[in-house]
VOTORKE-777995 format. One record per residue (C-alpha): residue in one letter; x, z, y. Coordinates in Angstrom, 3 decimals. Each point is the difference from the previous one (the first is absolute). Layout:
<recs>
<rec><residu>a</residu><east>X</east><up>Z</up><north>Y</north></rec>
...
</recs>
This chain:
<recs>
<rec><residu>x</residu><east>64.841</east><up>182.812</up><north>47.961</north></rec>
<rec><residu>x</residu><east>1.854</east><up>-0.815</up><north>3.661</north></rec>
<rec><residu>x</residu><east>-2.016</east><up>1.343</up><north>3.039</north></rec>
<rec><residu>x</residu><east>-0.644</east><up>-2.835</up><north>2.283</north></rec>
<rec><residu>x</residu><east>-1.222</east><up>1.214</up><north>3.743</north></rec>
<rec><residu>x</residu><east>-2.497</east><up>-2.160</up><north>1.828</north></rec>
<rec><residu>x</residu><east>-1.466</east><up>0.027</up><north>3.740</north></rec>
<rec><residu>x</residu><east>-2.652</east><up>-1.825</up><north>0.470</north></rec>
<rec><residu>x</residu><east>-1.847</east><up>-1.095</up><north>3.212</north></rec>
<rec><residu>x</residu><east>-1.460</east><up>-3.053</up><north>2.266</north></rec>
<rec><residu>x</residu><east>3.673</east><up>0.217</up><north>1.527</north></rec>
<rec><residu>x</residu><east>-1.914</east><up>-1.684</up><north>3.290</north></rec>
<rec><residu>x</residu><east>2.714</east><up>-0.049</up><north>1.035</north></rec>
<rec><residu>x</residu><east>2.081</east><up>1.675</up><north>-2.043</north></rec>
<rec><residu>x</residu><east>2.338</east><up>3.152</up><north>2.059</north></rec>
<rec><residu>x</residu><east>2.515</east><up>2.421</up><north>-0.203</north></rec>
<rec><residu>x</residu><east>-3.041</east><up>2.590</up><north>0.141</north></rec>
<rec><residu>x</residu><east>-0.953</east><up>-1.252</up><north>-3.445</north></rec>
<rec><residu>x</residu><east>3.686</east><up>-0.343</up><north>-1.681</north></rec>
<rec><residu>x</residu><east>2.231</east><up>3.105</up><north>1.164</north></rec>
<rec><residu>x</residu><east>-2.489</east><up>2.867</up><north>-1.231</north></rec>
<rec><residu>x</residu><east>0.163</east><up>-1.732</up><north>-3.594</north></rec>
<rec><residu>x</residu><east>3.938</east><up>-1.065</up><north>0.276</north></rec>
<rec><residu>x</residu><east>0.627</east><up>3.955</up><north>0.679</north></rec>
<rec><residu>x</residu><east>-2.095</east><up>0.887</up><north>-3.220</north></rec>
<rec><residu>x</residu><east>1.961</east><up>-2.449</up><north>-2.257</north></rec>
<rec><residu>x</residu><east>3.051</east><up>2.626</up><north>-1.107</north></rec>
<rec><residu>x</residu><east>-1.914</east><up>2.442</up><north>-0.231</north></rec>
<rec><residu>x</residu><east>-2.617</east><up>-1.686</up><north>-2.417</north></rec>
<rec><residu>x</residu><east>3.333</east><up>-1.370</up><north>-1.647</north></rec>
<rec><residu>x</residu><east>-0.737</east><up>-3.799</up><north>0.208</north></rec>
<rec><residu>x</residu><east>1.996</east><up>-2.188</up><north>1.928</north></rec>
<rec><residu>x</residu><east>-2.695</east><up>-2.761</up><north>0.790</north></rec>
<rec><residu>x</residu><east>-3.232</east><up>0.093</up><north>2.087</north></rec>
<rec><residu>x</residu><east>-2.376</east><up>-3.422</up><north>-0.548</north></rec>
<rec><residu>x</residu><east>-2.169</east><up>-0.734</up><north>3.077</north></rec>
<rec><residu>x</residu><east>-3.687</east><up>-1.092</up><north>-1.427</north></rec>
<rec><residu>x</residu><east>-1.582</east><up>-2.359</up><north>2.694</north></rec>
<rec><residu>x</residu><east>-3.729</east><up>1.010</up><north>-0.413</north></rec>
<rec><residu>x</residu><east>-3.006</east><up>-1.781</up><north>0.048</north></rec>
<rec><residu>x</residu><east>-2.163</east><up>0.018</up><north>3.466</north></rec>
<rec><residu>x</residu><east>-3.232</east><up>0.782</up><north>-1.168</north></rec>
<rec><residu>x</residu><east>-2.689</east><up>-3.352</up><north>0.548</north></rec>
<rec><residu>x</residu><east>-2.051</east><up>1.513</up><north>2.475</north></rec>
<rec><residu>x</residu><east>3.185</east><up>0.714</up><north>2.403</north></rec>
<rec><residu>x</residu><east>0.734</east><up>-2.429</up><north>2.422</north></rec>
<rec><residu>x</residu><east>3.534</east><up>-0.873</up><north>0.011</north></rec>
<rec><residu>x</residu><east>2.307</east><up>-2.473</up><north>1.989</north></rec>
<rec><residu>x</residu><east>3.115</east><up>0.102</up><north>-2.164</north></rec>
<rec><residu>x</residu><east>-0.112</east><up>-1.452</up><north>-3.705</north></rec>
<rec><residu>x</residu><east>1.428</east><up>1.635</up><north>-2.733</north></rec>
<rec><residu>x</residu><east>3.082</east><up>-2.231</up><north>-0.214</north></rec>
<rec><residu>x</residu><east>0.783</east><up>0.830</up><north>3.629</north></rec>
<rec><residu>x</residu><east>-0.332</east><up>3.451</up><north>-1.600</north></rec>
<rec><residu>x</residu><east>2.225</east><up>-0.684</up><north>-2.992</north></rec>
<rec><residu>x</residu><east>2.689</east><up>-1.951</up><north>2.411</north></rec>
<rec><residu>x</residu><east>0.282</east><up>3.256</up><north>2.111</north></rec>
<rec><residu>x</residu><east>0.512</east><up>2.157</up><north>-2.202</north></rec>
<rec><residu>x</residu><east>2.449</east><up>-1.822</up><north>-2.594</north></rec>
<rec><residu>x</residu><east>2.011</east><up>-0.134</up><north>4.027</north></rec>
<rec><residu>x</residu><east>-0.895</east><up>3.530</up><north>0.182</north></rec>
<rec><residu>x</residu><east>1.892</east><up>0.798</up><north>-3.295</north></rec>
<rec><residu>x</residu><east>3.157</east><up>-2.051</up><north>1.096</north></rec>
<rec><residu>x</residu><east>0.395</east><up>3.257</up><north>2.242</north></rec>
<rec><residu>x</residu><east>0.887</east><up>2.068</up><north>-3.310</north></rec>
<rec><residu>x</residu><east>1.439</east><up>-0.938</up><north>-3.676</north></rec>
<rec><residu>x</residu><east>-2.261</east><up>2.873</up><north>-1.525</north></rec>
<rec><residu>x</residu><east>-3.381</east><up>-1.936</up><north>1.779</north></rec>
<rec><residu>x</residu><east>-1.731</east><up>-3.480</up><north>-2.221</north></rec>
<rec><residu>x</residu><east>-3.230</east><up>-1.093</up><north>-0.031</north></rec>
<rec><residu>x</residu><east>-2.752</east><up>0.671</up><north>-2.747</north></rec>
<rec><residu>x</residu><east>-2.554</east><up>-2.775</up><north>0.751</north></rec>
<rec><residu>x</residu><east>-1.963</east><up>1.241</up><north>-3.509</north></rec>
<rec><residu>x</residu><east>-3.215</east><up>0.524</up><north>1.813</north></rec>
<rec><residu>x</residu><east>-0.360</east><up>-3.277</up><north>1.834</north></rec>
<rec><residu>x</residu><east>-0.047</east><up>-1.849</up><north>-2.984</north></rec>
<rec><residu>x</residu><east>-2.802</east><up>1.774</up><north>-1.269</north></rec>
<rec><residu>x</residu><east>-3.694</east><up>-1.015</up><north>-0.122</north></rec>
<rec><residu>x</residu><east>-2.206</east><up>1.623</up><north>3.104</north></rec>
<rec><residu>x</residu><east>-1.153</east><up>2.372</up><north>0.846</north></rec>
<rec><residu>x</residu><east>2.786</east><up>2.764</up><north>-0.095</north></rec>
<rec><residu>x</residu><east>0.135</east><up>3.236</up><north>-1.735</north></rec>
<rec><residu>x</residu><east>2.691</east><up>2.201</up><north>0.430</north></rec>
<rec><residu>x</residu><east>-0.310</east><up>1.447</up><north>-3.836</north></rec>
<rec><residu>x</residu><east>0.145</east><up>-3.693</up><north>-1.375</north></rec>
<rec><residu>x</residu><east>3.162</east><up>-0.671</up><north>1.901</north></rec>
<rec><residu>x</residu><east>1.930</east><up>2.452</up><north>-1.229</north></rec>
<rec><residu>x</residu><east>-1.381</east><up>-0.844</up><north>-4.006</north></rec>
<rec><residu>x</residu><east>1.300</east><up>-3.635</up><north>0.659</north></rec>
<rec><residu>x</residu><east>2.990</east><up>1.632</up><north>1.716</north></rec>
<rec><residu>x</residu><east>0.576</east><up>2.151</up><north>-3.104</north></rec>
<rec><residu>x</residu><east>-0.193</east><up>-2.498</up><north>-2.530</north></rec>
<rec><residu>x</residu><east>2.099</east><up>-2.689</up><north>2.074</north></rec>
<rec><residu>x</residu><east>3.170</east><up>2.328</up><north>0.428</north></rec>
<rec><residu>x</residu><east>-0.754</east><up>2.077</up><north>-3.247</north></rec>
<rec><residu>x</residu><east>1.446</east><up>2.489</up><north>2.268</north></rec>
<rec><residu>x</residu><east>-1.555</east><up>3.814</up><north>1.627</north></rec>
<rec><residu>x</residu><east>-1.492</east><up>-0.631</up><north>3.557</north></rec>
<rec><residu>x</residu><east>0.773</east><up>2.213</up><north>2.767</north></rec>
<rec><residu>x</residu><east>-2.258</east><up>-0.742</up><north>2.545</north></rec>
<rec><residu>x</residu><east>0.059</east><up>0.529</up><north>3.713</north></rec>
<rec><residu>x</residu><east>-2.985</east><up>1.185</up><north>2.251</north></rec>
<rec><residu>x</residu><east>0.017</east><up>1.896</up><north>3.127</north></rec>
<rec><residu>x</residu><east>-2.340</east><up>2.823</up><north>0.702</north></rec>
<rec><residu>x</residu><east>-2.552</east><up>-1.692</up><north>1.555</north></rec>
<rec><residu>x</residu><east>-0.838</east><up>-1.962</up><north>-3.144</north></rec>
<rec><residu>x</residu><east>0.377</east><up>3.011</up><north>-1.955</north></rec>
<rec><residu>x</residu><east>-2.752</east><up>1.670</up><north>2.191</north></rec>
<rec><residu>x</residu><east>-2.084</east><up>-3.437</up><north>-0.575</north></rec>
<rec><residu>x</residu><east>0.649</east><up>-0.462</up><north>-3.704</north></rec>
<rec><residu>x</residu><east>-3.732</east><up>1.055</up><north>-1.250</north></rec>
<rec><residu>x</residu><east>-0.656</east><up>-3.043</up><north>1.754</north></rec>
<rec><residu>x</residu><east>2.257</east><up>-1.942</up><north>-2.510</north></rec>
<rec><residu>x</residu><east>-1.556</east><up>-2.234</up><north>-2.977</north></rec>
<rec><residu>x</residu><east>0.238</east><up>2.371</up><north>-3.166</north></rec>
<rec><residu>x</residu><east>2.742</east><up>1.564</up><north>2.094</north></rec>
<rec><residu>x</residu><east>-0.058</east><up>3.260</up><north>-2.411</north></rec>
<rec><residu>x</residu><east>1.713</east><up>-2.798</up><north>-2.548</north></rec>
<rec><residu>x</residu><east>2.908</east><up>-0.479</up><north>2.207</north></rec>
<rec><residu>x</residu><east>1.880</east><up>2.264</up><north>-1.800</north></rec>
<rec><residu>x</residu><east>-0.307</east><up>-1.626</up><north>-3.178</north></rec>
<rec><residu>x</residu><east>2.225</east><up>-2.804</up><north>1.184</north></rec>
<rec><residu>x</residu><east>2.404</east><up>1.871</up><north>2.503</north></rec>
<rec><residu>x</residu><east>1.801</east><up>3.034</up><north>1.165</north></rec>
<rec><residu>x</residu><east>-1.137</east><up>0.157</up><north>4.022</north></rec>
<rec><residu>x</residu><east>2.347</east><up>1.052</up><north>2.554</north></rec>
<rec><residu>x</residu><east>-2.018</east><up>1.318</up><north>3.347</north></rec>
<rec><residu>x</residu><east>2.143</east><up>-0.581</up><north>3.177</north></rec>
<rec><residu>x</residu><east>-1.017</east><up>3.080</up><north>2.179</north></rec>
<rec><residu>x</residu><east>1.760</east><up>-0.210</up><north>3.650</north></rec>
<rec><residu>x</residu><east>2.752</east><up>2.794</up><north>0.367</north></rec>
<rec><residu>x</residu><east>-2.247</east><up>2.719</up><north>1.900</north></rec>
<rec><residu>x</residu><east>-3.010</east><up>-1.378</up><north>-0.279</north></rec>
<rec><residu>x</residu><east>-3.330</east><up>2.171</up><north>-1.243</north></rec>
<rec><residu>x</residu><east>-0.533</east><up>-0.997</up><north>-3.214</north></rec>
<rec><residu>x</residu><east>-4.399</east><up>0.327</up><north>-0.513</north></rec>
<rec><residu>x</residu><east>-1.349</east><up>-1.849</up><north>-3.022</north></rec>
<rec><residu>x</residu><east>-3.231</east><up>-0.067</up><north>-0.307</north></rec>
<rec><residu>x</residu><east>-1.405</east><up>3.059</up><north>-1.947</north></rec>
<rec><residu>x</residu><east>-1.794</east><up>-2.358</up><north>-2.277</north></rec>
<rec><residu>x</residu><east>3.863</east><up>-1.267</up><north>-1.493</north></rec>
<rec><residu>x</residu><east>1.765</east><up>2.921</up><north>-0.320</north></rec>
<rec><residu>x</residu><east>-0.793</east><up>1.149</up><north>-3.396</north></rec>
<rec><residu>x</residu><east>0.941</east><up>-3.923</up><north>-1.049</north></rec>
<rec><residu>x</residu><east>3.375</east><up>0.790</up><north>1.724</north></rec>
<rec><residu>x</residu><east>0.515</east><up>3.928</up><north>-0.929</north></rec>
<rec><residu>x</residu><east>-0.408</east><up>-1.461</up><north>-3.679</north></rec>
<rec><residu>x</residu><east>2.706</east><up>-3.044</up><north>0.620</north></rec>
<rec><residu>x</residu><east>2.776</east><up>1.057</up><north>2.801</north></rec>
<rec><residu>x</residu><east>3.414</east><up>0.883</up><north>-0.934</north></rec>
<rec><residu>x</residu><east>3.220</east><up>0.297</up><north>1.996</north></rec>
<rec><residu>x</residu><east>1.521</east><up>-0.604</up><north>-2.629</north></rec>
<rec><residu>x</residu><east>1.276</east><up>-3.259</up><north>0.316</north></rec>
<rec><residu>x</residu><east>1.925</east><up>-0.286</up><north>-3.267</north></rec>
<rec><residu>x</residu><east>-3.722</east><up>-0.223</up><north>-1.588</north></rec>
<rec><residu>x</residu><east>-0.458</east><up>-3.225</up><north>1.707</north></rec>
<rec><residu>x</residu><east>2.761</east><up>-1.226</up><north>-2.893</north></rec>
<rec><residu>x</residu><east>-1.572</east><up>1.997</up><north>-2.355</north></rec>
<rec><residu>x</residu><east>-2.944</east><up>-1.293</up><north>-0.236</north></rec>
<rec><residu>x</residu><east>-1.569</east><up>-3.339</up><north>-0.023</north></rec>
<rec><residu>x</residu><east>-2.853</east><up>0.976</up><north>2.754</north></rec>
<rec><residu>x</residu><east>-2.447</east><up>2.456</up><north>1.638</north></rec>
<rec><residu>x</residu><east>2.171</east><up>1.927</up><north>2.248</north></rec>
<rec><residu>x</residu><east>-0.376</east><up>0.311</up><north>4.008</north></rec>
<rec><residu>x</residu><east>2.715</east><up>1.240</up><north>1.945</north></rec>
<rec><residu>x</residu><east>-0.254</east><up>0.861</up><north>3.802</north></rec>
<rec><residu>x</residu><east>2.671</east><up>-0.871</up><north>1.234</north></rec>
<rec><residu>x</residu><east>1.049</east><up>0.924</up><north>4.054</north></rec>
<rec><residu>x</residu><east>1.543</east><up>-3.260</up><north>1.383</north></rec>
<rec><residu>x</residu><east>1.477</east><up>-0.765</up><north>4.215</north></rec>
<rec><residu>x</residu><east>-3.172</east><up>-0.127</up><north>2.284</north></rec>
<rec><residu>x</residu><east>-0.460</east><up>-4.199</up><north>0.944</north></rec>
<rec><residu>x</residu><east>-2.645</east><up>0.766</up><north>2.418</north></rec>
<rec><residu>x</residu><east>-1.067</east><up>-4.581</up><north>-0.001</north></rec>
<rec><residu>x</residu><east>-2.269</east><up>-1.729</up><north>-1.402</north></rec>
<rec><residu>x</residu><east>-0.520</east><up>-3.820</up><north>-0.072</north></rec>
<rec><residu>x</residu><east>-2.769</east><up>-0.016</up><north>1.863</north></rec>
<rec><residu>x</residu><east>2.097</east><up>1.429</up><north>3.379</north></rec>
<rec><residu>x</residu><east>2.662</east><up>-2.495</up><north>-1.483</north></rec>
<rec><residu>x</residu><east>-2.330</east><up>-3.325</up><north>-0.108</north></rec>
<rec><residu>x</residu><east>-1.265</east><up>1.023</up><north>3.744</north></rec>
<rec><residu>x</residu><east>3.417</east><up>0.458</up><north>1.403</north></rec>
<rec><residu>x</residu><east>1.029</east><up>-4.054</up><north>-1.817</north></rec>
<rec><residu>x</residu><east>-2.790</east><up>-1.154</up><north>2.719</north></rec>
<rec><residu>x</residu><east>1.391</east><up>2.255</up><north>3.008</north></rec>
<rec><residu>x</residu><east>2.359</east><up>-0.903</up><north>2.451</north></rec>
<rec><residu>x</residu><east>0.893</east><up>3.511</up><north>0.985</north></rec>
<rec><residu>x</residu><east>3.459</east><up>0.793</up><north>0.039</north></rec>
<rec><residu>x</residu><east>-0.931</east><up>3.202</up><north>-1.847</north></rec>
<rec><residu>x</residu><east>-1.866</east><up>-1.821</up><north>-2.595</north></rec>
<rec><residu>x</residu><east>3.128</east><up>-2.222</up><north>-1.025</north></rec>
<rec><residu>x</residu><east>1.874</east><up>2.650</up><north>-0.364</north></rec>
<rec><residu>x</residu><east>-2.571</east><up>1.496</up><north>-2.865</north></rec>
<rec><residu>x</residu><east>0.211</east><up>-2.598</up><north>-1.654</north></rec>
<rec><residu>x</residu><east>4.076</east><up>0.231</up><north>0.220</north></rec>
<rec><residu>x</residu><east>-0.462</east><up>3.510</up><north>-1.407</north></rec>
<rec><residu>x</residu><east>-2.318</east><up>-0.576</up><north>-2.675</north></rec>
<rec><residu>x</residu><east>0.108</east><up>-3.771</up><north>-1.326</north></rec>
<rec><residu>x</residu><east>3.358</east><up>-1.532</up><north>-1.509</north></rec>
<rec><residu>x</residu><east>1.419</east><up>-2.552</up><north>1.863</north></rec>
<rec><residu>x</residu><east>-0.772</east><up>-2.728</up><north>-2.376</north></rec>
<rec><residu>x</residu><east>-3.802</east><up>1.116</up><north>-0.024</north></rec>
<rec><residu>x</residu><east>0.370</east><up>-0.400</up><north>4.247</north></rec>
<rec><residu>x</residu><east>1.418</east><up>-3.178</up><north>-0.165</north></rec>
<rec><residu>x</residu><east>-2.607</east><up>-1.485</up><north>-3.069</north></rec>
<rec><residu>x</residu><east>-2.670</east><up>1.376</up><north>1.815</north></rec>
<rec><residu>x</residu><east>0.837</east><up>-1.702</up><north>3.315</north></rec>
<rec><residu>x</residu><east>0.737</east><up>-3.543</up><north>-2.240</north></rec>
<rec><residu>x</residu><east>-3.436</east><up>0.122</up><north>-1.096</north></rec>
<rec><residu>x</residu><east>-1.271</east><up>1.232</up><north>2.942</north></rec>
<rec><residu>x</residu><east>-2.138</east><up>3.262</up><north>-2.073</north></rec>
<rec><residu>x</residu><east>-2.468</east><up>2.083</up><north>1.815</north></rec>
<rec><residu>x</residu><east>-0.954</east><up>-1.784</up><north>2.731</north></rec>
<rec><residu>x</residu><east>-3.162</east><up>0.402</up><north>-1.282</north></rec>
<rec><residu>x</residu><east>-0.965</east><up>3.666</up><north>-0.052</north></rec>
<rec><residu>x</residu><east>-3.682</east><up>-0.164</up><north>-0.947</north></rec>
<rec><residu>x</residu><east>0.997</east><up>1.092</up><north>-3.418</north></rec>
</recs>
């Protein structure tokens, strides 16, 4: 069964903080694809920018490298969104393993997951720690992840699921909240974040549509 690797997220808007971690992880996992997930915004979030703006920018976002494509799986499902039923329908689309990214911060929020101690029955995990960084799971987890780590990524091959590797990736210190703020700014400093961190399609699609002006969400 082929390993297929898969990073999902809102992608609002989608960055080089999200991509490049997961890009540098590909050889070593020993796939040569990474599928960006757009992500449903949960109901009671107030959002200003649709999920097809979402889609557009990061199908654009992928135009940046031939081993990026979009996975719009979980949009097409019924609300509301579980993590753990994604990757099922995931699985049984692409009849394929799942290697799925997360950074630490959801790791350290997973209890908080639907059924999250079934993710492993549909996926290998892959938990981007930045280079450096203290690494403190909560206390509550780490008998769940003493019982399924491995740095051994040839297991990710060898088996269908239920691994987690933590895996050190470059420090992206951004987020898209800074990244939505600095659209609306017209500090000099600002546009150049945005030069830093956004590909120049996303810039340019952003300013078309005129995104973020609205920063209530």
């Amino acid at each position: 069964m082929a390993l297929r690797a898969i990073l999902g997220g809102t992608f609002n808007p989608p960055h080089y903080g999200h991509i490049k971690p997961a890009l540098s992880l590909l050889d070593s996992i020993g796939v040569s694809a990474l599928g960006l997930m757009p992500c449903k915004i949960a109901p009671h979030k107030q959002v200003s920018v649709n999920e097809n703006h979402r889609v557009n920018m990061v199908e654009l976002c992928c135009t940046e490298d031939p081993r990026l494509y979009v996975e719009s799986l979980e949009l097409s499902l019924p609300s509301p969104s579980y993590t753990v039923r994604t990757l099922e329908c995931l699985q049984q689309k692409h009849q394929d393993s799942i290697c799925f990214f997360i950074g630490a911060d959801s790791l350290y929020n997973i209890e908080s997951w639907f059924e999250w101690e079934r993710l492993l029955d549909y996926c290998h995990l892959v938990v981007m720690r930045r280079d450096g960084e203290r690494f403190s799971p909560p206390s509550s987890i780490v008998a769940w992840l003493d019982a399924n780590k491995t740095d051994d990524y040839s297991q990710l091959h060898e088996k269908q699921h239920g691994c987690v590797i933590l895996a050190d990736t470059p420090l992206h210190p951004v987020s898209s909240t800074e990244l939505r703020s600095a659209v609306a700014s017209t500090s000099s400093a600002q546009a150049d974040l945005l030069k830093k961190w956004v590909p120049p399609k996303v810039i340019d699609y952003i300013d078309t549509h005129q995104l973020y002006q609205d920063l209530s969400n």
